[in-house]
C-alpha positions as CSV (number, residue, x, y, z in Angstrom):
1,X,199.6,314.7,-58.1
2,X,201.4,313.1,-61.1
3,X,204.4,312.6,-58.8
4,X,202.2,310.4,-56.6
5,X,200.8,308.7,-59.2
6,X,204.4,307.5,-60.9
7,X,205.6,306.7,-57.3
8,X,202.4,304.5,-56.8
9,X,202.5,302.5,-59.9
10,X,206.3,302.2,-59.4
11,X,205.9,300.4,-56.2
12,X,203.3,298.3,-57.4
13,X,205.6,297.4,-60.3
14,X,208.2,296.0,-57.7
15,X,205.4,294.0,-55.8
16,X,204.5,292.2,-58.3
17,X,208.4,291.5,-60.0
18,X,208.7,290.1,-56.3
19,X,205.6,287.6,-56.8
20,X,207.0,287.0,-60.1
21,X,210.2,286.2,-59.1
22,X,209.0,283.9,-56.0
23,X,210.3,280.1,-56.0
24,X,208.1,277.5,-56.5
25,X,208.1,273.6,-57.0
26,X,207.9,271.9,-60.1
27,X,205.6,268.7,-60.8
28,X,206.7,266.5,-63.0
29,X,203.4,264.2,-62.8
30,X,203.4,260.4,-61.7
31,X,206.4,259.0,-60.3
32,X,207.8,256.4,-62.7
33,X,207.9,252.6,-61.4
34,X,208.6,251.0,-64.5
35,X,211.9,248.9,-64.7
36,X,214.3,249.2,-67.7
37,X,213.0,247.6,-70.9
38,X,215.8,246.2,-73.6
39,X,215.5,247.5,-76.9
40,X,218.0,245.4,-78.4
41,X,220.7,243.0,-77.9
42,X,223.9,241.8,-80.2
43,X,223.9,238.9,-80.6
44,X,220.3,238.4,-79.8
45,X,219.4,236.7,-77.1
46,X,218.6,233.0,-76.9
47,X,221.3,232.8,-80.0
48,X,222.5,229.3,-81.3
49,X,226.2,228.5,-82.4
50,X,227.2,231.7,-80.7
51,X,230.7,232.7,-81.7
52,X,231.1,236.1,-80.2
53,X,233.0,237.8,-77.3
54,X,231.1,240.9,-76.8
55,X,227.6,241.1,-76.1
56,X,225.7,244.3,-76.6
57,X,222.3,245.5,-74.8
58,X,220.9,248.6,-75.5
59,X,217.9,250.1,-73.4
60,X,215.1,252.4,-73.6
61,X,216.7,254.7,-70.9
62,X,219.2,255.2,-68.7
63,X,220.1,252.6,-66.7
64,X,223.1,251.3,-63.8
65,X,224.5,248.4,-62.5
66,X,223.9,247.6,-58.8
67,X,226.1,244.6,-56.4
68,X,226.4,243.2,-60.0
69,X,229.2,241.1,-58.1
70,X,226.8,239.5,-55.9
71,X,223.7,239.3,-58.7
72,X,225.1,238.2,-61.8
73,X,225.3,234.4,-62.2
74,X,226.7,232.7,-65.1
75,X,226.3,229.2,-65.5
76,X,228.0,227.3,-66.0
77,X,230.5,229.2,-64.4
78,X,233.8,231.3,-66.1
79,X,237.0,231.0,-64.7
80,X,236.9,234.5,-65.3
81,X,234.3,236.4,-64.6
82,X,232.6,238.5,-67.8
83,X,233.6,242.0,-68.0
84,X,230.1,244.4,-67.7
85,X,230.7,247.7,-68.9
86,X,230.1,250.7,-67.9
87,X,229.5,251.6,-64.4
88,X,228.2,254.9,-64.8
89,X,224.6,255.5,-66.0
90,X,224.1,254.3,-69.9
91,X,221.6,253.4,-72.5
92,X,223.9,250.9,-73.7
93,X,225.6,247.4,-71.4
94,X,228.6,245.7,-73.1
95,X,229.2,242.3,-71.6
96,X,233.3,241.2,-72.7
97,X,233.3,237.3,-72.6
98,X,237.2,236.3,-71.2
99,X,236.8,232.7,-71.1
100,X,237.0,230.4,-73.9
101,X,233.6,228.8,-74.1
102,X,232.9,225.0,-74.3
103,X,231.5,223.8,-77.6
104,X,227.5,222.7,-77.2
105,X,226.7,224.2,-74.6
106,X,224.1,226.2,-73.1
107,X,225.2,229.7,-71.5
108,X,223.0,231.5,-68.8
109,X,224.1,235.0,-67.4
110,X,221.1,236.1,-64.8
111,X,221.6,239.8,-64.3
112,X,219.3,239.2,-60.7
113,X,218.5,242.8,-59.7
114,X,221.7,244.1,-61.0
115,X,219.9,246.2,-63.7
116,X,217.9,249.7,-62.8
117,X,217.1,252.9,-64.3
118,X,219.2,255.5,-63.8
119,X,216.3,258.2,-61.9
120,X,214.2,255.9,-59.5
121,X,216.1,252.7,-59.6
122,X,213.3,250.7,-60.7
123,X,215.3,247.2,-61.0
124,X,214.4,244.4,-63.7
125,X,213.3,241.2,-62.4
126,X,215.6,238.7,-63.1
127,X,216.8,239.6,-66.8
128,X,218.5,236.3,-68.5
129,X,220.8,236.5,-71.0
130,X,220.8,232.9,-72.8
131,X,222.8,231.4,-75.7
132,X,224.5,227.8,-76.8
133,X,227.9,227.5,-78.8
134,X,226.2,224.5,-80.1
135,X,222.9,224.1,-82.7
136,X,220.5,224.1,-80.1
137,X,219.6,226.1,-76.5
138,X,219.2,223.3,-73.6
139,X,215.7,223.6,-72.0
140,X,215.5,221.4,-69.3
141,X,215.2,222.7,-65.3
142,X,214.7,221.2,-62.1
143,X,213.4,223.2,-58.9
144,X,213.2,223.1,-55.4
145,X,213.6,224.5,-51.8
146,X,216.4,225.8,-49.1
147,X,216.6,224.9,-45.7
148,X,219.0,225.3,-42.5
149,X,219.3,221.7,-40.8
150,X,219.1,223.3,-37.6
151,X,218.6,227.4,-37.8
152,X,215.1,228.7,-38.3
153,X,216.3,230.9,-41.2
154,X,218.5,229.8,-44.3
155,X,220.7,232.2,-45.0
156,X,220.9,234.5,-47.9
157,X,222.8,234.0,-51.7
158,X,223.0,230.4,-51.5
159,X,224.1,228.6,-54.4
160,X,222.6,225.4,-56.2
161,X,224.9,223.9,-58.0
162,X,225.0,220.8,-60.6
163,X,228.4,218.7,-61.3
164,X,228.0,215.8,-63.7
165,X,228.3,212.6,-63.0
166,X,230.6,210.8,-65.5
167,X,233.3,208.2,-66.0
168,X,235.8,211.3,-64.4
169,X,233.5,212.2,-61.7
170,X,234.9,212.1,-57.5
171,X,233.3,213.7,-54.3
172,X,236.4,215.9,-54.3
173,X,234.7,217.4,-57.2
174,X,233.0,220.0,-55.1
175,X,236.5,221.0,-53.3
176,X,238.5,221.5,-56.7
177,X,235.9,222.0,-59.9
178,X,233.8,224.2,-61.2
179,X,229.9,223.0,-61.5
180,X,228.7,222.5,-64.4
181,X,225.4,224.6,-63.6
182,X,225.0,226.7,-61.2
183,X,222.2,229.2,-59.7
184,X,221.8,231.7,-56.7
185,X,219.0,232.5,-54.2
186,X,220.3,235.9,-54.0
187,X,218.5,238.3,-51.3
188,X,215.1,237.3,-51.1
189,X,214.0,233.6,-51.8
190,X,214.1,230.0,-50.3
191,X,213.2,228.3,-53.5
192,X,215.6,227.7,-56.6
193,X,215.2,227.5,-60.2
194,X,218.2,225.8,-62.3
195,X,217.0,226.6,-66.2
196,X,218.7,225.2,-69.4
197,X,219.7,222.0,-68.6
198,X,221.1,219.0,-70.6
199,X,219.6,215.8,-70.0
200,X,222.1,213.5,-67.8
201,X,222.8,212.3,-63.9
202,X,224.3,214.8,-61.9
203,X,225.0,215.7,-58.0
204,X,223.0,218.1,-56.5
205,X,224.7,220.9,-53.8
206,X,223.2,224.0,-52.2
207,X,226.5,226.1,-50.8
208,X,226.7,229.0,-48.7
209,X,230.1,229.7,-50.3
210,X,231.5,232.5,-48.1
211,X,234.2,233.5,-50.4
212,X,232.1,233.1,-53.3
213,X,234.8,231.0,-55.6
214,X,232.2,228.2,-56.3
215,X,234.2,225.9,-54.1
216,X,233.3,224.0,-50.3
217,X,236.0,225.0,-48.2
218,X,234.3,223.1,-44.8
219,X,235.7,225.8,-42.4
220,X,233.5,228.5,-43.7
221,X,231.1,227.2,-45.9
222,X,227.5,225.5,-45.1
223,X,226.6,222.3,-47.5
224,X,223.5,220.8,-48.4
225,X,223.1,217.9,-50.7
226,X,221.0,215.1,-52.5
227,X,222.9,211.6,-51.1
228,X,222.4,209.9,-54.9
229,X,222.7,211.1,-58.4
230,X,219.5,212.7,-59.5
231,X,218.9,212.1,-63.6
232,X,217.4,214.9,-65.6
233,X,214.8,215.4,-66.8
234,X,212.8,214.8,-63.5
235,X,209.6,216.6,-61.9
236,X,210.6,216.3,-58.3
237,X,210.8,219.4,-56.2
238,X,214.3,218.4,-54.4
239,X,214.5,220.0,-50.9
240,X,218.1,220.7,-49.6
241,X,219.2,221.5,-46.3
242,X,222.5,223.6,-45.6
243,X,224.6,222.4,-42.3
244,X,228.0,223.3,-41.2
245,X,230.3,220.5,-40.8
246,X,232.1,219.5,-38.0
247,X,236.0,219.8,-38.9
248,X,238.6,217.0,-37.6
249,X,240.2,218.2,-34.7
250,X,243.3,220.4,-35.6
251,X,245.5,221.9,-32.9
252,X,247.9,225.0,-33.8
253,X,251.1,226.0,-31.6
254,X,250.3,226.6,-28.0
255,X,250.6,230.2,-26.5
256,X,251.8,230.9,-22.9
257,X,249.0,233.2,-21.4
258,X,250.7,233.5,-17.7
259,X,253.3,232.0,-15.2
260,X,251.1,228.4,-15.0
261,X,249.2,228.6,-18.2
262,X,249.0,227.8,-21.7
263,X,246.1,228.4,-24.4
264,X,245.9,225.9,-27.2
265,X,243.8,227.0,-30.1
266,X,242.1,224.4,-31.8
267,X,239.3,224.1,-34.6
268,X,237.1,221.0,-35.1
269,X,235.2,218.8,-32.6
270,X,237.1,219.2,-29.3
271,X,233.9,218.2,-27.7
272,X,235.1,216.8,-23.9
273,X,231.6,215.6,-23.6
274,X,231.7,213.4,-26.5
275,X,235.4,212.7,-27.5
276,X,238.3,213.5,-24.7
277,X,241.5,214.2,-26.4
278,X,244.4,213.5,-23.5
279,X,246.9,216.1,-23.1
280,X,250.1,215.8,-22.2
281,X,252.2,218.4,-20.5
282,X,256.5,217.1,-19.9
283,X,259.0,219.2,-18.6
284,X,262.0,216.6,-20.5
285,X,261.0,213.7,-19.6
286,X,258.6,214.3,-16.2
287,X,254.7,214.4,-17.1
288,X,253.5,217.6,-15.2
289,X,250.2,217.5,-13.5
290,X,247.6,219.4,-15.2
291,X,243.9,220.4,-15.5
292,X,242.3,221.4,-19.0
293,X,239.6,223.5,-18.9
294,X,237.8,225.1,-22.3
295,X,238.9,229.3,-22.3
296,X,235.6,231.2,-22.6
297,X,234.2,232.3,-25.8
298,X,237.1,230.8,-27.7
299,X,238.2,227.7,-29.9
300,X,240.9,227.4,-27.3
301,X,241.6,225.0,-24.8
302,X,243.6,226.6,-21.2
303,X,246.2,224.0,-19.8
304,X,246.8,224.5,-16.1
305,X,250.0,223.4,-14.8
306,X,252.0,223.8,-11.2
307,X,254.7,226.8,-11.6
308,X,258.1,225.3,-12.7
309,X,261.7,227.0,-13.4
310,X,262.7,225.1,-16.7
311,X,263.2,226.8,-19.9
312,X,261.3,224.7,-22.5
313,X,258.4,222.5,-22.5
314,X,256.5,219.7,-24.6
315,X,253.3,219.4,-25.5
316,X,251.4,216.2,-26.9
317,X,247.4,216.3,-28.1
318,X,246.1,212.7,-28.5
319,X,242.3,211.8,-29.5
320,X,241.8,208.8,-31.7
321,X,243.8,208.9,-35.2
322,X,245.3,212.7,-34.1
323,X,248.6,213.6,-32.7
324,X,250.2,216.6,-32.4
325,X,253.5,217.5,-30.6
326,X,254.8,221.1,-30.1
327,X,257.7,222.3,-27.9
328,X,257.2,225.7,-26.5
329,X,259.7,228.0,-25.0
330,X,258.6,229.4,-21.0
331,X,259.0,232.7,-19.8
332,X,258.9,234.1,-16.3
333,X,255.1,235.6,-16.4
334,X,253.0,236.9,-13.6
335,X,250.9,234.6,-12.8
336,X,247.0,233.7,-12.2
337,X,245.1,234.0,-9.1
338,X,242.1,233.0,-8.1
339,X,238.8,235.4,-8.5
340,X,235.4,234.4,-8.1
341,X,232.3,236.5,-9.7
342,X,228.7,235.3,-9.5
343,X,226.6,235.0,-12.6
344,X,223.7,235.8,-11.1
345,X,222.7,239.6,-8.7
346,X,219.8,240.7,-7.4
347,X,217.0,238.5,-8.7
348,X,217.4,234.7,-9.2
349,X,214.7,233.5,-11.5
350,X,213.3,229.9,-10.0
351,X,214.4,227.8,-13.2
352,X,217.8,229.2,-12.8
353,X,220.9,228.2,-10.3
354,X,222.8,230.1,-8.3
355,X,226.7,230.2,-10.3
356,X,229.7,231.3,-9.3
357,X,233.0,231.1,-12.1
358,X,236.6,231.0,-10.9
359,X,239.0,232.4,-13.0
360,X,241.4,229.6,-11.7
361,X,240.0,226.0,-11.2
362,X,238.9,224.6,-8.3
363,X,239.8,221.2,-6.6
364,X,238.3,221.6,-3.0
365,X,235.0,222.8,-1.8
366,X,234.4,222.7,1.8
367,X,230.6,222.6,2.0
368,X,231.5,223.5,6.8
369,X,232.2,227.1,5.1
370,X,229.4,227.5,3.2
371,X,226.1,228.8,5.0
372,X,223.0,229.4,2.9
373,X,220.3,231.2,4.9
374,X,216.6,233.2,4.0
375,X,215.7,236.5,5.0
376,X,214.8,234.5,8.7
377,X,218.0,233.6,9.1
378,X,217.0,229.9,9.1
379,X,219.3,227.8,7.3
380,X,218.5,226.2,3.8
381,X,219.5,222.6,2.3
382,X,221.7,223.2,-0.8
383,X,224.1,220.7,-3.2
384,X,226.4,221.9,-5.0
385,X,228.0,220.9,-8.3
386,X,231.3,222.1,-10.0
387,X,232.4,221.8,-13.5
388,X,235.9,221.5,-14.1
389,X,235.8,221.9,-18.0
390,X,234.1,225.4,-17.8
391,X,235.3,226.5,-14.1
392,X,231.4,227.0,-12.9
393,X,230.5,226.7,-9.3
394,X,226.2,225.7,-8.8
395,X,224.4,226.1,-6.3
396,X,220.8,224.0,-5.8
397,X,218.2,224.9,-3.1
398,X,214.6,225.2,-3.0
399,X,213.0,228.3,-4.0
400,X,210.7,229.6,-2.2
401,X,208.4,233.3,-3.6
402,X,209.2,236.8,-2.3
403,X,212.4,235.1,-0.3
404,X,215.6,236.4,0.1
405,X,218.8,234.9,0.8
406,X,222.3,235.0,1.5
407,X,225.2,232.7,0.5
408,X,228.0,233.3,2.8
409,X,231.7,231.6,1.9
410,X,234.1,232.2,4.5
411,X,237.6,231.9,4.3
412,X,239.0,228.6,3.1
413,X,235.6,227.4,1.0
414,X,237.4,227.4,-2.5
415,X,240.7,226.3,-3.1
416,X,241.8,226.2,-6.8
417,X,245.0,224.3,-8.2
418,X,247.5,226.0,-6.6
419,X,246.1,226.1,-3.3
420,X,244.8,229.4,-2.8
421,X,241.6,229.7,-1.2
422,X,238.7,232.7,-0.8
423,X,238.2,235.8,1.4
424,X,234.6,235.8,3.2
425,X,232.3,236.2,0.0
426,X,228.7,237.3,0.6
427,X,225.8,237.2,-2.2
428,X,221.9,238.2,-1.8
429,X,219.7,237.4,-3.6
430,X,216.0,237.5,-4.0
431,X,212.9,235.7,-5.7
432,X,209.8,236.9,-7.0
433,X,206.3,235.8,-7.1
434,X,205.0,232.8,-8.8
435,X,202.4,234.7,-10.4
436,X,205.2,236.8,-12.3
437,X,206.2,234.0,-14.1
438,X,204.0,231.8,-17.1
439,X,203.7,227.7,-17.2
440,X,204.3,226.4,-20.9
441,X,202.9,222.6,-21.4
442,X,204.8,221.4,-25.4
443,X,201.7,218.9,-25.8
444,X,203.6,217.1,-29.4
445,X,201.6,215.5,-31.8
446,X,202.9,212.4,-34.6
447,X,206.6,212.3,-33.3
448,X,208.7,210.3,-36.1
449,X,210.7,208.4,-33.7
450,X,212.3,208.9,-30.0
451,X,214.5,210.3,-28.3
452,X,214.0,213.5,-29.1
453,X,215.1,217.0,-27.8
454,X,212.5,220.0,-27.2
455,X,213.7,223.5,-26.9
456,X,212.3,226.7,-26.0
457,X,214.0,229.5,-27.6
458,X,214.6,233.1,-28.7
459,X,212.1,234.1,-31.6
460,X,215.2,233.7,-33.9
461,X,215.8,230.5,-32.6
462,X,219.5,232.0,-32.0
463,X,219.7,231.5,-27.8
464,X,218.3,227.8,-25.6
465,X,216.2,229.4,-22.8
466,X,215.4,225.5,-21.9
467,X,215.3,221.9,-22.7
468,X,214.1,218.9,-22.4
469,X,215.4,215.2,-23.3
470,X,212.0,213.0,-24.4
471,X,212.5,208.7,-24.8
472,X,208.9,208.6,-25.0
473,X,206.9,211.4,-23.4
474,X,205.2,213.6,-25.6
475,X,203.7,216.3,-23.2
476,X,206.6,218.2,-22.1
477,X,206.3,220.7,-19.4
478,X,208.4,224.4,-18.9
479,X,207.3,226.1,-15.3
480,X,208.2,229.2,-14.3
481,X,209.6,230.3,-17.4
482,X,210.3,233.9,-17.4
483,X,207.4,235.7,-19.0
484,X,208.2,235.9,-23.3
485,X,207.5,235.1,-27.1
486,X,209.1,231.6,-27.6
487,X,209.7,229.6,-30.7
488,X,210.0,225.7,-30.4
489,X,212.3,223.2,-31.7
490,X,212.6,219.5,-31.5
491,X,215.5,217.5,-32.0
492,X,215.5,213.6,-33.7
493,X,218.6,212.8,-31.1
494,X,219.2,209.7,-33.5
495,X,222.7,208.4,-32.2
496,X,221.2,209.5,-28.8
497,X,224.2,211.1,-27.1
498,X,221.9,214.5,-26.2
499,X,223.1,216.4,-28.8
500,X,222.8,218.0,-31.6
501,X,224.9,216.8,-34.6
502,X,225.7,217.8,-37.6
503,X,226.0,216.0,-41.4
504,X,229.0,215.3,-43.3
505,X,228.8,215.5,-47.5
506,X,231.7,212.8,-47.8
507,X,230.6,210.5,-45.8
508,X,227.2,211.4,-47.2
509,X,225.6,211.6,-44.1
510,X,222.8,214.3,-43.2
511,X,222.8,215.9,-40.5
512,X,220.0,215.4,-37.5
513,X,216.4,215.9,-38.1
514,X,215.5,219.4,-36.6
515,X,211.5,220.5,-36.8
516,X,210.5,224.4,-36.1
517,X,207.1,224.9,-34.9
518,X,205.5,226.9,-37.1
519,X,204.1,229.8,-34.9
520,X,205.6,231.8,-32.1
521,X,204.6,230.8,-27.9
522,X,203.3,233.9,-26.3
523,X,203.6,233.2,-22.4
524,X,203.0,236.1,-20.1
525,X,203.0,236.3,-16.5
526,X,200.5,234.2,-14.7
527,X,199.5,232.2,-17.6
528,X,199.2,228.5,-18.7
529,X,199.8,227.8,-22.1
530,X,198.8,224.1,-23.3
531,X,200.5,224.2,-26.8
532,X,199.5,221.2,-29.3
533,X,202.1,220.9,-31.9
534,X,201.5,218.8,-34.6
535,X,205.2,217.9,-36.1
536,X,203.9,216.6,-39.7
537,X,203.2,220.1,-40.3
538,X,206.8,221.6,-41.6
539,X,208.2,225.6,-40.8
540,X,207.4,227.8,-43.5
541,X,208.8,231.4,-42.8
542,X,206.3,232.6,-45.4
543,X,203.1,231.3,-43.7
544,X,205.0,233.0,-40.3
545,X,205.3,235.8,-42.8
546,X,202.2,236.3,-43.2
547,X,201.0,235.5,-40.0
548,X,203.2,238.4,-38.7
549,X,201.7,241.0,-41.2
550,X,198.2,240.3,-39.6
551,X,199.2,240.8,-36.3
552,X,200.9,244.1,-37.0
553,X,197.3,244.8,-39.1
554,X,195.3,243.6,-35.6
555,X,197.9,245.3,-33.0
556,X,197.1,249.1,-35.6
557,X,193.0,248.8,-35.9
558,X,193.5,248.5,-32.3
559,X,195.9,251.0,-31.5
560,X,193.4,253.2,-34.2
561,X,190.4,252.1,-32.5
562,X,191.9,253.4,-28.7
């Protein structure tokens, strides 16, 4: 009985060692969201007739540095940067000044986000470290905004920069110098703030400064700019829109691609609509007959030229005040032939035409070997139209709904530069109902000035879906538009040449006037959209912001309410 007893209590003692002994989570109460909060700093901060080259912050906790190469800005700028010690978690920052500092003058170092507690990464908002190697800490500020000239979106970490204007001051200023202030829009915002100012006239640049050296370098960086001096102090909330420049044309050595062609790479305007450079192909002394045409996707002009047995030849690029000549050895390479892919299969929407692209270009099209028929086999009235400069074939016919038809090309059709023509080609295609396709009438309201360009595009305003070229209309209509969320931009087409164009910051010249409307265009299939757009009213992305939030809270209650 005892024996039982012991062998009882025994097992119960390993039952509950086993409870005992069971894992369980730990709570450690509310989650912390607080950000870092300084305790100290040496020398302290706003500090006059500062002398020292080591600042010291110490924190309440823990904390890390994060992208502290893309947050911290120091204005005005260092030749070399501060060293910010360390980058493992501390209570303690030491910031090592390298530079030798300018006497009177007012030092900024903006920390951004950079600074977050070591457990949750709670960040602090924008910490400043100020302080003036002279008597006194400059006060003044000016604000203001961030746009893109002609992109819905600006861009991210833009700079706003200050130079002043003096008795030493030139535009090259912004290529070569330092500014004297400087400020970031980091991640997040469209507005700027530039803090302890000294009273004076400077010139005011926003920079999208790709390499970050606080220098314009017009191949990769945006500009924006005030044309004048502004004085400070002043109340005015500047606006500032970032464009990308046009370069001047510059051509670089030409390549041989094949047995009769060369690619020229080029940056800069090499726009053949607007400003045709001639080109000039010689074998010695005989100019070779040639056709230029642009090499898809690619700053790179393709020169076309008959087959020729010679070892060597010249190349000359003319286009107002720019000449370039280069000399190129030739190889024996296989050559090009002529291929023809359509654009289009299957379904050809009605705004669209029918496009075929050669892969050499053409010079004859013989419309007696063409046939374009419907699904009756009755012939359809087409014209076509062929451009050289991008090797595209286009076809135009009326389109008729639920039709199909096939383009036939017999032999002989297409004959490119070196005389080589087609094998029988055949494409279907086919249409689709009106009623799967929306109407959008663009009805504009208090137009500055004509002509104007209207464009429906992708919601990021990144892709054209269609056009339209305005000298005085202001109801603009897009039928049969394929079925999709539009945004809407209009054009001021000031030198009136159809395009687009962008500013220049030495010749001080802005670029085009471009206006977003401020809402996306729903059209869906079998609908008519009559869209008043009222052009005083400016883009905001934050009103679209918000209007986006809604419909996402609208779209759930009803998805919740289903």
């Amino acid at each position: 009985m005892l024996k039982n007893t012991l062998k009882y209590i025994s097992l119960l003692l390993v039952f509950l060692m086993m409870s005992c002994a069971k894992r369980g989570s730990i709570t450690g109460g509310l989650k912390d969201t607080l950000a870092p909060v300084i305790r100290s700093s040496s020398p302290e901060n706003f500090s006059t007739n500062f002398k020292a080259n080591e600042i010291i912050l110490t924190f309440d906790e823990y904390v890390k540095l994060k992208n502290l190469n893309k947050q911290l800005i120091v204005s005005p700028p260092m030749k070399h940067q501060p060293l910010v010690l360390p980058t493992n978690a501390s209570k303690f920052i030491s910031i090592k000044i390298k530079d030798t500092l300018q006497p009177n003058t007012t030092y900024s170092l903006n920390f951004g986000e950079s600074i977050a507690d070591n457990n949750e990464g709670n960040s602090m908002h924008q910490f400043k470290y100020v302080f003036s190697t002279g008597p006194y800490i400059d006060s003044l500020s000016i604000k203001g905004i961030i746009k893109d000239s002609y992109e819905k979106y600006v861009d991210n970490f833009v700079s706003v920069m200050l130079y002043e204007v003096n008795d030493q001051y030139k535009d090259s200023v912004v290529y070569k110098e330092f500014p004297r202030y400087i400020t970031n829009t980091l991640d997040s915002l469209r507005t700027f703030k530039l803090e302890n100012l000294k009273a004076g006239k400077y010139l005011l640049v926003a920079m999208k400064d790709k390499s970050s050296n606080n220098k314009f370098n017009p191949k990769d960086d945006k500009i924006g700019f005030i044309k004048h001096p502004i004085t400070i102090p002043n109340d005015t909330i500047f606006e500032l829109e970032l464009f990308k420049e046009k370069l001047p044309i510059k051509t670089f050595k030409p390549i041989q691609a094949s047995g009769n062609r060369l690619l020229l790479p080029y940056e800069g305007n090499m726009n053949f609509k607007v400003t045709k450079p001639k080109i000039t192909l010689k074998n010695h002394n005989e100019v070779l007959q040639t056709i230029v045409t642009q090499f898809p996707k690619k700053d790179s002009l393709q020169i076309w030229y008959k087959p020729i047995k010679t070892d060597s030849l010249s190349l000359e690029i003319n286009s107002d005040k720019y000449n370039k000549k280069f000399g190129l050895k030739i190889k024996d390479l296989k050559k090009d032939t002529l291929n023809i892919t359509a654009v289009q299969s299957g379904v050809l929407n009605f705004r669209e035409r029918f496009t075929l692209e050669t892969e050499t270009p053409l010079i004859k099209i013989d419309s007696s070997k063409i046939s374009l028929v419907n699904k009756d086999s009755v012939a359809v009235k087409y014209t076509t139209e062929y451009n050289e400069f991008e090797q595209k074939l286009y076809f135009d016919f009326k389109k008729e709904p639920l039709e199909k038809y096939r383009i036939t090309l017999l032999p002989g059709a297409l004959t490119d530069f070196y005389d080589k023509s087609n094998d029988t080609l055949s494409y279907k295609l086919t249409t689709k109902e009106l009623e799967d396709y929306g109407n959008l009438v663009v009805n504009l309201q208090n137009v500055k000035r004509f002509p104007i360009i209207v464009e429906i595009t992708s919601k990021k305003g990144d892709k054209v879906l269609a056009s339209a070229y305005s000298e005085g209309e202001t109801k603009i209509e897009f039928n049969l538009v394929e079925p999709e969320a539009f945004a809407i931009r209009v054009i001021y087409d000031d030198n009136k040449n159809k395009v687009y164009d962008t500013g220049n910051f030495l010749t001080k010249t802005y670029a085009e006037e471009v206006f977003y409307f401020q809402k996306e265009v729903d059209v869906r299939a079998n609908w008519d959209v009559d869209q008043p757009i009222d052009l005083s009213i400016p883009f905001s992305p934050e009103v679209e912001k918000k209007t986006d939030e809604k419909k996402k809270k609208e779209a759930e209650k009803k998805r919740k309410a289903f």
